[in-house]
C-alpha positions in Angstrom: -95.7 45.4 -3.0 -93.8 45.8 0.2 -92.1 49.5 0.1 -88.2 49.5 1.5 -87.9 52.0 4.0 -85.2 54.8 3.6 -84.5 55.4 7.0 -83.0 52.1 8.1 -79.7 51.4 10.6 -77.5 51.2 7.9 -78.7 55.2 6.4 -78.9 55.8 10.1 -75.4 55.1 10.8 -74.0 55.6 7.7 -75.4 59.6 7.5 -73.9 60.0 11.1 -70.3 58.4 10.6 -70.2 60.9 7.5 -70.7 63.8 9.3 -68.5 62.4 12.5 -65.6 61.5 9.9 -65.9 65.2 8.0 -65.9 66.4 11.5 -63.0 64.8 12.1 -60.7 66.5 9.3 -62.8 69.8 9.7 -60.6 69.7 12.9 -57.7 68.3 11.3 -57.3 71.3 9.3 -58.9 74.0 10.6 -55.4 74.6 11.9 -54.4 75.3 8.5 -56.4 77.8 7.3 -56.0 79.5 11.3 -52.4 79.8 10.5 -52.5 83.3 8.8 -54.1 85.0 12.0 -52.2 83.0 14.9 -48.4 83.3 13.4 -47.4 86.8 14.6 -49.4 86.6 17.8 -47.3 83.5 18.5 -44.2 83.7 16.8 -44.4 81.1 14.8 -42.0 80.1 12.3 -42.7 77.9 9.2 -40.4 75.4 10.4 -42.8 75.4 13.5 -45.8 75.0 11.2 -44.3 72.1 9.4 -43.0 70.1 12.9 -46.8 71.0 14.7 -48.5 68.9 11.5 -46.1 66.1 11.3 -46.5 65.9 14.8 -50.0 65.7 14.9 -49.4 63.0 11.3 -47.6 60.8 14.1 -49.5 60.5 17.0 -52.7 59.9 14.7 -50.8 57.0 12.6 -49.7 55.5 15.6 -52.8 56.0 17.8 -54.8 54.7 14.8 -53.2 51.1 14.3 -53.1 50.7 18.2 -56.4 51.8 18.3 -58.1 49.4 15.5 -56.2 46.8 17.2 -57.7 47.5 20.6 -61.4 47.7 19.0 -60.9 44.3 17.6 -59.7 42.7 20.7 -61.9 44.1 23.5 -64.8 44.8 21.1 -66.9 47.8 22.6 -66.0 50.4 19.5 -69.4 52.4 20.3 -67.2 53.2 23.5 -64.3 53.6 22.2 -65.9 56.1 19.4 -68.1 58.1 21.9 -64.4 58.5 23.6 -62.5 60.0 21.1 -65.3 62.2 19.7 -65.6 63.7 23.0 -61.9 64.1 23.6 -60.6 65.5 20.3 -63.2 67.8 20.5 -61.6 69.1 24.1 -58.2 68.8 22.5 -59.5 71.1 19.3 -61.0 73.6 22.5 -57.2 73.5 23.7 -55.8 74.7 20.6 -57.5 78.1 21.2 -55.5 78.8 25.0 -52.3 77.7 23.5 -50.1 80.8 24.4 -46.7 79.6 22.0 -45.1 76.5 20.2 -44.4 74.1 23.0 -48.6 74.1 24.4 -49.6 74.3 20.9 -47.4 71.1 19.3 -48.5 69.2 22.8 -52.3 69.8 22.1 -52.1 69.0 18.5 -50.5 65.6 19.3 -53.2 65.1 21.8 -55.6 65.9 19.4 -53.5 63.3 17.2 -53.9 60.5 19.8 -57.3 61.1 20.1 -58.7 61.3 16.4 -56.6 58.1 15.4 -58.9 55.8 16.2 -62.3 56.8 14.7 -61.6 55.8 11.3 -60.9 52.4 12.1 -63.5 52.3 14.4 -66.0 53.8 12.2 -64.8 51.9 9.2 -65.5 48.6 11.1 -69.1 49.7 12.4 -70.0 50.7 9.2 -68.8 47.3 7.1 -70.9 45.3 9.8 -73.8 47.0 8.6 -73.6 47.7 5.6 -75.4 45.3 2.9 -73.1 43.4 0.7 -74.2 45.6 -2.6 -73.3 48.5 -0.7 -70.6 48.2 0.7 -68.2 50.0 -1.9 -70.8 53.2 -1.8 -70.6 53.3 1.7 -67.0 53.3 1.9 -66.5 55.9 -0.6 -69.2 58.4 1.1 -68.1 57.8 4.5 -64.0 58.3 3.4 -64.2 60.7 0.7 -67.1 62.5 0.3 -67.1 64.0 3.9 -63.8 65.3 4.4 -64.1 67.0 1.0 -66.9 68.3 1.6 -67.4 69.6 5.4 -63.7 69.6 5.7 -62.3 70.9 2.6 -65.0 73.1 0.5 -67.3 74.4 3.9 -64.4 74.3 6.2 -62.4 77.4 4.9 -65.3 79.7 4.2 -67.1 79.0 8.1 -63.7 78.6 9.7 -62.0 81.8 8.4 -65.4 84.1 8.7 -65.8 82.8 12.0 -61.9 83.8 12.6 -62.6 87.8 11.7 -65.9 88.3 13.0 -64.4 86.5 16.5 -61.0 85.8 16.6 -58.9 82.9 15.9 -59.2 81.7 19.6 -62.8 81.8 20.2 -63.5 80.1 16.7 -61.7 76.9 18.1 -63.6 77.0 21.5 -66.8 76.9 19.1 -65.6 73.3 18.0 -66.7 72.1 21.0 -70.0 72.3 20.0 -70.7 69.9 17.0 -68.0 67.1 19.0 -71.1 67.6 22.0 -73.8 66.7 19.2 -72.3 64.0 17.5 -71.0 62.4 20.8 -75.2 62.5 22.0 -75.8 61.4 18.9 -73.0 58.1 18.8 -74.8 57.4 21.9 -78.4 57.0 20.6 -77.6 55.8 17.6 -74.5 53.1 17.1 -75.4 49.4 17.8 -72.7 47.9 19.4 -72.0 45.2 16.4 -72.9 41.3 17.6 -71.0 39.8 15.2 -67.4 41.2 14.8 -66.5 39.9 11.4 -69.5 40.4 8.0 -71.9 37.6 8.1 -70.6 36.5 4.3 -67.2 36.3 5.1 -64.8 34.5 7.3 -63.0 35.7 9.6 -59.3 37.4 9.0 -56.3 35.6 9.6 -53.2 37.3 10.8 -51.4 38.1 7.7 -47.6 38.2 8.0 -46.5 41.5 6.9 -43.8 39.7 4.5 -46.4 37.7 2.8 -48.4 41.3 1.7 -45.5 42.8 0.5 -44.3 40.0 -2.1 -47.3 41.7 -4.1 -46.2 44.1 -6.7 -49.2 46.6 -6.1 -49.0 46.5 -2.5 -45.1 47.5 -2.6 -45.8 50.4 -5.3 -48.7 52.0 -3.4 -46.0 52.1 -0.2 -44.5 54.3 -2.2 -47.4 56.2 -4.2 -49.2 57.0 -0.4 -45.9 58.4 1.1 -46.2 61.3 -1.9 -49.7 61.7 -2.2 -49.9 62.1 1.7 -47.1 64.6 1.0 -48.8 66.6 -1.6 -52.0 66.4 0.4 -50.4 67.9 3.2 -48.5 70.8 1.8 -51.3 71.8 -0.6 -53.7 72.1 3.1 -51.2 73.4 5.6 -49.2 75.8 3.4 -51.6 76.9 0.6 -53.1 79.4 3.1 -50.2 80.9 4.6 -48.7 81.0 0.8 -51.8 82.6 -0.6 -52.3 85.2 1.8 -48.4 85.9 1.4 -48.6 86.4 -2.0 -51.2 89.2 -1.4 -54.3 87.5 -1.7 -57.0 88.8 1.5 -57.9 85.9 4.4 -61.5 85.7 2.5 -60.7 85.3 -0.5 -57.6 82.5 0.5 -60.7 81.2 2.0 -62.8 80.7 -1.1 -60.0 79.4 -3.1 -59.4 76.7 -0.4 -63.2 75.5 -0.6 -62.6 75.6 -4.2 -60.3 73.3 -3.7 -62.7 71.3 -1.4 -65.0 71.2 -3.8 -63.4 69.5 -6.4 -62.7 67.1 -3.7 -66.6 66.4 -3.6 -66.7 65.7 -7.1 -63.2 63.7 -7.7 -63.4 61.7 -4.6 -66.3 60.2 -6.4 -65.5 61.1 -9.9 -61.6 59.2 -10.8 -62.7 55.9 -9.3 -65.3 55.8 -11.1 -63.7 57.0 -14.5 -61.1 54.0 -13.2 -64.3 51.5 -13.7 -64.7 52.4 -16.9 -60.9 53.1 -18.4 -58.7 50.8 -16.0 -57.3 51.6 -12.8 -53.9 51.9 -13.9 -54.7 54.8 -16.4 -56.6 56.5 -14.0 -53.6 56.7 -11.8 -51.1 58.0 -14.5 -53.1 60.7 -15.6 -54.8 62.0 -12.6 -51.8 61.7 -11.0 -49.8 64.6 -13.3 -53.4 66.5 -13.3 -52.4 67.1 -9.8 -49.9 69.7 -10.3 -52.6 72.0 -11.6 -53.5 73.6 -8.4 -49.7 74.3 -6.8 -48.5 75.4 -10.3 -51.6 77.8 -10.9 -51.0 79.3 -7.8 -47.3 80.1 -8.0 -47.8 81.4 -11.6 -51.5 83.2 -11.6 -51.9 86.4 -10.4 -53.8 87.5 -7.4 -56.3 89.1 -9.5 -56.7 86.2 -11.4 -59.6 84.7 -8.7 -61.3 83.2 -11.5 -58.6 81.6 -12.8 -57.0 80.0 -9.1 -60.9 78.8 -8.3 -60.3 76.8 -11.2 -57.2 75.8 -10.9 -57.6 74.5 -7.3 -60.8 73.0 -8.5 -59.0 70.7 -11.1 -56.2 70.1 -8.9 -58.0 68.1 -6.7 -58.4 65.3 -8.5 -55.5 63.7 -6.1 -58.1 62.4 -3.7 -59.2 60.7 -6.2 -56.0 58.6 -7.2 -55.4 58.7 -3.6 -58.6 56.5 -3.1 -57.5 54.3 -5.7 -53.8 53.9 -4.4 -54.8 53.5 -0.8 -57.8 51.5 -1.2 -59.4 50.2 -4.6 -55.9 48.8 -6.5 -54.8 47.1 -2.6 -57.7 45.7 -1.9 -57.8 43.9 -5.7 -54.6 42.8 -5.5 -54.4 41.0 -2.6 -56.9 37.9 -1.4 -59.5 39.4 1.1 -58.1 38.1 4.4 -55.0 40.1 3.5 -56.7 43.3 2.7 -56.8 44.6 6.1 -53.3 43.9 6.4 -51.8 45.9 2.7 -54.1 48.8 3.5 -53.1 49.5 7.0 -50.0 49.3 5.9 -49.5 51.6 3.7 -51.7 54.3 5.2 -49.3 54.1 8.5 -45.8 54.5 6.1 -47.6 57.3 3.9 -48.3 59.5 7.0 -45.2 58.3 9.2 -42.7 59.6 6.0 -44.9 61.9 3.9 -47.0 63.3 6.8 -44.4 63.4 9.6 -40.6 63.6 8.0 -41.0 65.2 4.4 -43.9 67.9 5.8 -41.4 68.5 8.9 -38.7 69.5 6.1 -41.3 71.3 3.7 -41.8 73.6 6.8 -37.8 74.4 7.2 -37.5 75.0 3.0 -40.2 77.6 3.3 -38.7 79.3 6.0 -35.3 79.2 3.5 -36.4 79.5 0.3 -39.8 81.1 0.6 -43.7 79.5 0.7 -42.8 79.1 -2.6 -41.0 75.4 -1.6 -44.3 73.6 0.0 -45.8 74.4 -3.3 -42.6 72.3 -5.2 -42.6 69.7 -2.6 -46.5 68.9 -4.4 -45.9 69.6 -7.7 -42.6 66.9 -7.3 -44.9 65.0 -5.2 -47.6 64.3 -7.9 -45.3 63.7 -10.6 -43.4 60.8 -8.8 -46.9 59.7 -8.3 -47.8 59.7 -11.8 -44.1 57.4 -12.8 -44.5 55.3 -9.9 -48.3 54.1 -11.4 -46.8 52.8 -14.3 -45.2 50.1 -12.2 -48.7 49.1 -11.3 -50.5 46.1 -12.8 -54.3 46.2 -13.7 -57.0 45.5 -11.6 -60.0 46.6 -12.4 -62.9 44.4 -13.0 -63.4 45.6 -16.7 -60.2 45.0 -17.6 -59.1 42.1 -16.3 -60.8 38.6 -15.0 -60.5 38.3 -11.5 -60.0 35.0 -11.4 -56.3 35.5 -13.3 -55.2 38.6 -10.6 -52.0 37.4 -9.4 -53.0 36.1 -5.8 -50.7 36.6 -2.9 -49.4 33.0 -1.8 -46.2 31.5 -1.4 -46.2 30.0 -4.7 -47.7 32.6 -6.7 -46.8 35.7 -6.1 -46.5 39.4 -7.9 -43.1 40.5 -7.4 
């Protein structure tokens, strides 16, 4: 009997696009839990912090689309990824010379321009080689599991140690150093795909946008991303600054954000698959007001009460969960496959163009009014409207539902 080896292209490329997309948001936010230690050196304000990250949420929306589209239409995306690897990683060096506001906001939307495109990128190498069975697994380890787990539960506890044994600046020259491994490694590694479209499918059309949004579920998960980007945003950029405001030391702040992280491991995973077994549209309800656990326990716990916050955070997190389902699983269900491309860039661009750039821009101004306090209402409102918006949804998930009766999206039968 012939044995399968482990160690083929697709674990190849697979275990190095998860490490290059958790990369990716470790630099996203290690701007965020920085924050405490580079306000007072250079004056910033929290209306600053809130403009610098919906910045940076614009220049990575737009440079994302325009990047995918590029990819597509010259091909080369080893190129393109071995680019932007190299040059957010120079941009994330930047951050640590930036001597006020102005240089700070301009290397951030750098950094924007330059990160856009590796997801796309990525997402594209990776559903060339994937195997049809696997496909789903891959997606969910490469777009989940990584951010929550290098990003979000390892992040905080390297990135702030690193911060008071060197300083804030020389932790972000450090950066450079895994972008360097990861760009030698993108160029041993990635196979430059033959075939630009998956050997059992056709390929896309172009999809007007009109068409995709005469579907009910692609209309409602508009909507649903623009808050959950929202409450992801505020929970990572302010929770820090909040925490440490509160009373709570840079350390410990640092173990309640990879608390937070770590739930991330487990719910990225964990509600979709809970969804398989209980519905999609369930999932989304009640995850979706679970949310509010983390920014209510930590505007009503103590700081004593580490214990307590750990856990709180920990639960809380189960909003990358729904957002996997919003985003992704309940699109991608609803619509015909040649359209899926279409609904889910979509609604990924409008959830960071109005949650990530305009409401986190205003979150910013109402703490510098009203207190930290506001960023941490801006997510508990955020996950509620998430949770009423879901009941608009209809079902789509496989045990619920035959696929063959999913309303399709055509011009004479359509889910309004």
């Amino acid at each position: 009997m012939e044995t399968k080896k482990f160690w083929t292209y697709e674990n190849k490329l697979l275990t190095l696009l998860f490490f290059v997309w958790g990369f990716v948001f470790v630099d996203r936010l290690a701007l965020n839990f920085l924050f405490p230690f580079m306000t007072e050196e250079l004056g910033l304000t929290n209306t600053h912090i809130g403009i610098i990250v919906s910045a940076f949420s614009l220049t990575w929306a737009c440079s994302g689309w325009f990047g995918g589209l590029l990819s597509d239409k010259i091909g080369k995306k080893k190129n393109i990824l071995m680019i932007s690897v190299l040059l957010f990683s120079v941009c994330s060096l930047l951050t640590g010379v930036a001597n006020g506001f102005l240089m700070l906001i301009i290397f951030r939307m750098l950094m924007g321009v330059t990160e856009g495109p590796v997801f796309p990128v990525a997402q594209s190498l990776l559903s060339v080689a994937s195997s049809p069975h696997r496909r789903g697994f891959n997606m969910g380890l490469f777009q989940s599991s990584s951010t929550a787990l290098l990003a979000s539960f390892l992040g905080p506890i390297i990135i702030v140690a690193l911060a008071n044994t060197f300083g804030w600046r020389p932790t972000f020259f450090l950066t450079i150093i895994p972008g360097l491994i990861l760009f030698f490694l993108i160029w041993k590694v990635v196979k430059e795909p033959v075939e630009l479209t998956l050997k059992d499918e056709k390929p896309e059309e172009k999809v007007p946008l009109s068409l995709v949004l005469r579907n009910k579920n692609v209309v409602v998960s508009v909507f649903v991303a623009i808050f959950t980007v929202t409450w992801y945003l505020n929970i990572n950029t302010f929770t820090p600054l909040y925490l440490v405001d509160k009373g709570i030391s840079p350390t410990n702040m640092s173990f309640i954000m990879a608390a937070l992280g770590l739930g991330g491991v487990l719910w990225g995973f964990g509600v979709p698959a809970i969804s398989d077994k209980i519905g999609r549209k369930p999932t989304m309800i009640i995850f979706s007001f679970i949310t509010a656990v983390a920014p209510l326990g930590f505007i009503f716990l103590g700081t004593s009460q580490m214990a307590l916050l750990m856990i709180a955070a920990f639960i809380g997190n189960v909003g990358v969960g729904t957002m996997v389902l919003s985003m992704s699983n309940m699109p991608s269900e609803s619509v015909p496959a040649k359209y899926v491309a279409t609904a889910v860039g979509f609604i990924m661009a409008i959830g960071e163009l109005v949650g990530g750039v305009g409401i986190t821009a205003l979150a910013g101004m109402a703490a510098d009014k009203y207190g930290l306090v506001a960023p941490m209402w801006i997510a508990i409102v955020s996950t509620i409207l998430c949770g009423f918006l879901a009941f608009l949804y209809y079902e789509t998930a496989p045990i619920k539902i035959n696929k063959q009766k999913l309303p399709q999206v055509t011009p004479t039968n359509t889910e309004i």
